[in-house]
ZAPA-997007 format. One record per residue: x, y, z of N, C-alpha, C, O in turn; residue in one letter. Coordinates in steps of 0.2 Angstrom, whole numbers, padded with zeros to 4 digits, always signed. Example, Ala and Ser with C-alpha at 12.3 -4.5 7.8 and 13.67 -1.06 7.14 Angstrom:
+0066-0028+0039+0062-0022+0039+0066-0016+0039+0071-0017+0042A
+0064-0011+0035+0068-0005+0036+0064+0000+0039+0067+0006+0040S
***
This chain:
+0515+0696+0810+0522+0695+0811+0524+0692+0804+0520+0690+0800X
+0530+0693+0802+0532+0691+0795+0538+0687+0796+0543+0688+0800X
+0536+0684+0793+0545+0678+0792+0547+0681+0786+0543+0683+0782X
+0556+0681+0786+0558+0682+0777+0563+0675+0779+0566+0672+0784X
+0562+0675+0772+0564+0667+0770+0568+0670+0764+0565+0672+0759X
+0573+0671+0763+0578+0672+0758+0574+0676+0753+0574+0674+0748X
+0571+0680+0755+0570+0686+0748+0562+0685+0749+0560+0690+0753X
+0556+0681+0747+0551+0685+0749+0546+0685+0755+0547+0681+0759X
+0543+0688+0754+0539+0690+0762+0534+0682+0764+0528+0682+0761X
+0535+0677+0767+0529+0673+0770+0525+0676+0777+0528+0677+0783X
+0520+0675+0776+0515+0678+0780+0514+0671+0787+0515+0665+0786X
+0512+0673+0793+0514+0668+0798+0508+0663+0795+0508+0657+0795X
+0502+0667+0792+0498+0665+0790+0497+0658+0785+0493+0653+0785X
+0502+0659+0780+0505+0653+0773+0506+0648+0776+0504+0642+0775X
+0511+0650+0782+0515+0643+0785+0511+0638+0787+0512+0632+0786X
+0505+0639+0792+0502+0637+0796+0500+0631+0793+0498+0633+0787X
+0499+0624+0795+0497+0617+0790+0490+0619+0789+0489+0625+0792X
+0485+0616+0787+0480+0616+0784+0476+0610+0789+0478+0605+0790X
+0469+0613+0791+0467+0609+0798+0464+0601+0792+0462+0601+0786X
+0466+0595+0798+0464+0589+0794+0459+0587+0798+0460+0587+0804X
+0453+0583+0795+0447+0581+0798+0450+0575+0798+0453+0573+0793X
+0447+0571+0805+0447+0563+0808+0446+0560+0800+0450+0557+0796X
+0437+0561+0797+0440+0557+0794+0444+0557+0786+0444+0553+0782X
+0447+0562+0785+0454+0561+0780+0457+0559+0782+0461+0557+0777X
+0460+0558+0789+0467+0556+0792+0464+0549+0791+0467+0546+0786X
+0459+0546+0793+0457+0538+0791+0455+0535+0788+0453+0530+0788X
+0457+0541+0781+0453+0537+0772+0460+0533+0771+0461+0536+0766X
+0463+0530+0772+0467+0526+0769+0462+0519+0767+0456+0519+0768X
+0466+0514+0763+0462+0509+0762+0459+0505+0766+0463+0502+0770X
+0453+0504+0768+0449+0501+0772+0446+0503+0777+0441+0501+0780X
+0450+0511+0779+0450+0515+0784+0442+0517+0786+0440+0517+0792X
+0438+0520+0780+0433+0521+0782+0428+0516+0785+0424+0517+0790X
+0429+0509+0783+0426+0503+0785+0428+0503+0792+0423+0501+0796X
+0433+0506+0794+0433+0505+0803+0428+0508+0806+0424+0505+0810X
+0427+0516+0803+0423+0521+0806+0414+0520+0804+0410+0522+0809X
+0413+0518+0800+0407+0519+0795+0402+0510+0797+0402+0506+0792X
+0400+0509+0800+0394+0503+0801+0393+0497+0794+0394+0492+0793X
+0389+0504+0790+0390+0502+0783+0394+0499+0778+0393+0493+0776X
+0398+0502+0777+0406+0501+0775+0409+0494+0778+0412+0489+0775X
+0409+0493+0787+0411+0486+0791+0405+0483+0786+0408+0481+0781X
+0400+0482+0787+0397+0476+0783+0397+0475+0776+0397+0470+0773X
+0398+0481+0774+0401+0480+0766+0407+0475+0766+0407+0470+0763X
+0413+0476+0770+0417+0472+0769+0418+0467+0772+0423+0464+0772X
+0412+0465+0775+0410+0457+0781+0408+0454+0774+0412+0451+0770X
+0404+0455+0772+0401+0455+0766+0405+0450+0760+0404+0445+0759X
+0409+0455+0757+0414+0456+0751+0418+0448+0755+0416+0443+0752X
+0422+0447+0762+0427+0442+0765+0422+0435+0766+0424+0430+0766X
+0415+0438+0765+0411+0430+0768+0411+0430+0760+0414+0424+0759X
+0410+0432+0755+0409+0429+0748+0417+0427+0744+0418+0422+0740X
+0421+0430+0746+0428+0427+0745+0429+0420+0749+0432+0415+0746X
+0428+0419+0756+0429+0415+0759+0424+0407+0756+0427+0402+0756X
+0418+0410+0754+0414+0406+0750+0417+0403+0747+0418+0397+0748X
+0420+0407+0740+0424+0405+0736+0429+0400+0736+0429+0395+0732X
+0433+0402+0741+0438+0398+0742+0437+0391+0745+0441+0387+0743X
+0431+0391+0749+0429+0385+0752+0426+0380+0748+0427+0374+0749X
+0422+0382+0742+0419+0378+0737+0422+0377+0731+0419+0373+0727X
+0429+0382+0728+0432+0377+0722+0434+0372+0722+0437+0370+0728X
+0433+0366+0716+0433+0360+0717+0428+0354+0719+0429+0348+0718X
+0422+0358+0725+0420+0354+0726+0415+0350+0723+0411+0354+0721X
+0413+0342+0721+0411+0340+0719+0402+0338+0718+0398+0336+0714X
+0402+0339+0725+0397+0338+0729+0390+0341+0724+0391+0344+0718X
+0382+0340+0727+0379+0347+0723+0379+0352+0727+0378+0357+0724X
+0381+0352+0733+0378+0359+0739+0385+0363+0734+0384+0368+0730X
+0393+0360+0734+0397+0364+0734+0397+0367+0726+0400+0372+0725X
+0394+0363+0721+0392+0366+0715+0386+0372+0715+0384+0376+0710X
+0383+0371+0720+0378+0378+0721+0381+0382+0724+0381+0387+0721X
+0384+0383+0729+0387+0387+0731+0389+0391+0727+0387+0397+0725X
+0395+0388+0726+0401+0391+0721+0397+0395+0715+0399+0401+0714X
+0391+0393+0710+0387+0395+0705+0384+0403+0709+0387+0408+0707X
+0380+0403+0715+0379+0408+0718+0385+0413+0719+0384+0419+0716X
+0389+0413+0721+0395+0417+0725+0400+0418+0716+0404+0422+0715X
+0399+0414+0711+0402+0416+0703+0400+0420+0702+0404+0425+0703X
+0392+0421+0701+0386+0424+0697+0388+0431+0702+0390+0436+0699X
+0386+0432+0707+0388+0439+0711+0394+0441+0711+0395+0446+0714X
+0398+0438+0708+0407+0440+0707+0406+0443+0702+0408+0449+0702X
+0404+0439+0695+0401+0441+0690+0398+0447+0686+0401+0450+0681X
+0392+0448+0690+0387+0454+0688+0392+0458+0690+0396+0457+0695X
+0389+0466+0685+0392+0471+0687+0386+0477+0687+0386+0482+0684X
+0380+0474+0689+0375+0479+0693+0378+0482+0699+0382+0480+0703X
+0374+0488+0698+0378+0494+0704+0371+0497+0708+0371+0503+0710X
+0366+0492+0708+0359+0495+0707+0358+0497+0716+0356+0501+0719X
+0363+0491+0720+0361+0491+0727+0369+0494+0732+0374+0496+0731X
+0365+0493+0738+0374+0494+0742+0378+0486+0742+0384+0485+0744X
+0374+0482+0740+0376+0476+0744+0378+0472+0737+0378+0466+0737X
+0378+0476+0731+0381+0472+0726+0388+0472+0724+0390+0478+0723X
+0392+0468+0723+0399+0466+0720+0402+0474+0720+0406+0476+0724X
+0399+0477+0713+0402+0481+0710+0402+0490+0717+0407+0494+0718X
+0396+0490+0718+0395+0495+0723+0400+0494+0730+0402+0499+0733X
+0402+0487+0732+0405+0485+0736+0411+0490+0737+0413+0494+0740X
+0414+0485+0729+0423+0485+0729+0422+0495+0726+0427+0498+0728X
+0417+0499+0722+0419+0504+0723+0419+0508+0729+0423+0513+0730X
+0414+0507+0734+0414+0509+0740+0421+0509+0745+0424+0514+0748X
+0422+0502+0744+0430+0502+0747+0435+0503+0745+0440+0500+0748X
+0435+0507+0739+0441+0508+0734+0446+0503+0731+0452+0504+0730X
+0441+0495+0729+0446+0492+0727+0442+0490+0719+0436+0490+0718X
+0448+0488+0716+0445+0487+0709+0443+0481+0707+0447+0476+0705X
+0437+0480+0706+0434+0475+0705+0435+0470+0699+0434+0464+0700X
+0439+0474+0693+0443+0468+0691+0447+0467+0690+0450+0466+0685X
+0453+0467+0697+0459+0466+0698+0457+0459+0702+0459+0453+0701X
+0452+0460+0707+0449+0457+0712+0448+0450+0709+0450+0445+0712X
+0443+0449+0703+0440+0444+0700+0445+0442+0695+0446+0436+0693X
+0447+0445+0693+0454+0442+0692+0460+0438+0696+0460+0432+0695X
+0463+0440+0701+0465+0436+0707+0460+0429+0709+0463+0423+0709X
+0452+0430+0710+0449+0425+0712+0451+0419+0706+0453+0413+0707X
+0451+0422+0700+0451+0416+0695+0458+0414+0693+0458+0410+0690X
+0464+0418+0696+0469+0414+0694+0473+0409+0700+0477+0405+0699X
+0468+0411+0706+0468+0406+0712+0465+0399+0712+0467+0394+0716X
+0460+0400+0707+0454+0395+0705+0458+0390+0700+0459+0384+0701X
+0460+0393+0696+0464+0390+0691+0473+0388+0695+0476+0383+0692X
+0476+0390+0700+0480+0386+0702+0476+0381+0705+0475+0376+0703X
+0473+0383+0710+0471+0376+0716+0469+0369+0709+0472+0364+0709X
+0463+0371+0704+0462+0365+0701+0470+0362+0698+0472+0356+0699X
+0472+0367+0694+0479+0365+0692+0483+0358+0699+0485+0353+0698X
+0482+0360+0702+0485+0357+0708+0483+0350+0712+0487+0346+0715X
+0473+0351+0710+0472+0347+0713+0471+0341+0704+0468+0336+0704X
+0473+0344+0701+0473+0338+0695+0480+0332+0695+0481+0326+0693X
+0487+0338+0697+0490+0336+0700+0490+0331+0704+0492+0326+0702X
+0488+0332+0709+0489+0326+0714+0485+0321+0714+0488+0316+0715X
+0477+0320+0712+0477+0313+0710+0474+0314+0701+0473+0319+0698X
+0472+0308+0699+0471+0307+0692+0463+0311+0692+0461+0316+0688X
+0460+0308+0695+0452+0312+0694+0452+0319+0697+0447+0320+0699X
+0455+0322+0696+0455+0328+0699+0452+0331+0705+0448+0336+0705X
+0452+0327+0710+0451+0328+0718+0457+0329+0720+0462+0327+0718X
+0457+0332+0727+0462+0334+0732+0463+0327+0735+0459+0324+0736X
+0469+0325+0735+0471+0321+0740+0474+0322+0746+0480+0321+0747X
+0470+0323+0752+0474+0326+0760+0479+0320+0763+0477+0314+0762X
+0484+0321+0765+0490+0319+0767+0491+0321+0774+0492+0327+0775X
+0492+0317+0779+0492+0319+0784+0499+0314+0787+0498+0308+0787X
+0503+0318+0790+0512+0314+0791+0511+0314+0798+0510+0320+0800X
+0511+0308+0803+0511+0310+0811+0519+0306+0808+0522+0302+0803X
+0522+0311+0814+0527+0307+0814+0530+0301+0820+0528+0302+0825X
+0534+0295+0819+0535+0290+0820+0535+0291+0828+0536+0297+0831X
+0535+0285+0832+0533+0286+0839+0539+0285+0843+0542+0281+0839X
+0541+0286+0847+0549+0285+0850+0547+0280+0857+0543+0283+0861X
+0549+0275+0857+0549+0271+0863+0552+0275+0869+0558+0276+0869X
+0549+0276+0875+0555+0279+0880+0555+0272+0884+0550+0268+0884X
+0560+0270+0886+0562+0263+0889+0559+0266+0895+0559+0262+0900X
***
């Protein structure tokens, strides 16, 4: 069968879309981590070392200064030697690793910013507002 399309010949055959595999339709960003076991621990992985992160800047403590040294130092390194390092991580799941380590450190430098801020020695100071109690007669 032939279609004409204003002047030349398309074959039924051209028009027909082009078959798409499950997982192309699911490569969007993150996409394969749904499907792929590996890839989900990859990025349990990647969220447990950010959450790290997040948990232990500022901390003064020693556990929360070792912490944070561990979870820097593998932020840091840019060995690709394993699956389960930084750099092989954020390539697997197509994100760029120093966009990423960048963001953590300008997160780092507000929060201290912040917590120098609010008191003189540069600790957090929590505030917690209950509000006033109302007498019911």
């Amino acid at each position: 069968m032939e279609i004409f399309v204003y002047g030349p010949v398309v074959r039924e055959a051209e028009v027909e879309p082009d078959s798409v595999l499950p997982s192309q339709f699911n490569d969007r960003l993150f996409g394969a981590a749904r499907t792929q076991p590996e890839k989900r621990l990859q990025l349990a992985v990647l969220a447990d070392a950010v959450a790290t992160f997040r948990r232990w800047v500022g901390g003064d403590r020693r556990r929360a200064r070792h912490r944070l040294a561990e979870v820097d130092a593998w932020f840091a390194s840019d060995a690709a030697d394993g699956p389960f390092t930084f750099v092989a991580i954020c390539d697997s799941l197509n994100i760029d690793a120093a966009y990423l380590r960048d963001g953590l450190e300008r997160w780092r430098a507000g929060r201290e910013a912040t917590a120098q801020r609010d008191s003189p020695d540069g600790h957090v100071t929590w505030r917690v507002a209950v509000p006033p109690l109302r007498r019911i007669a």
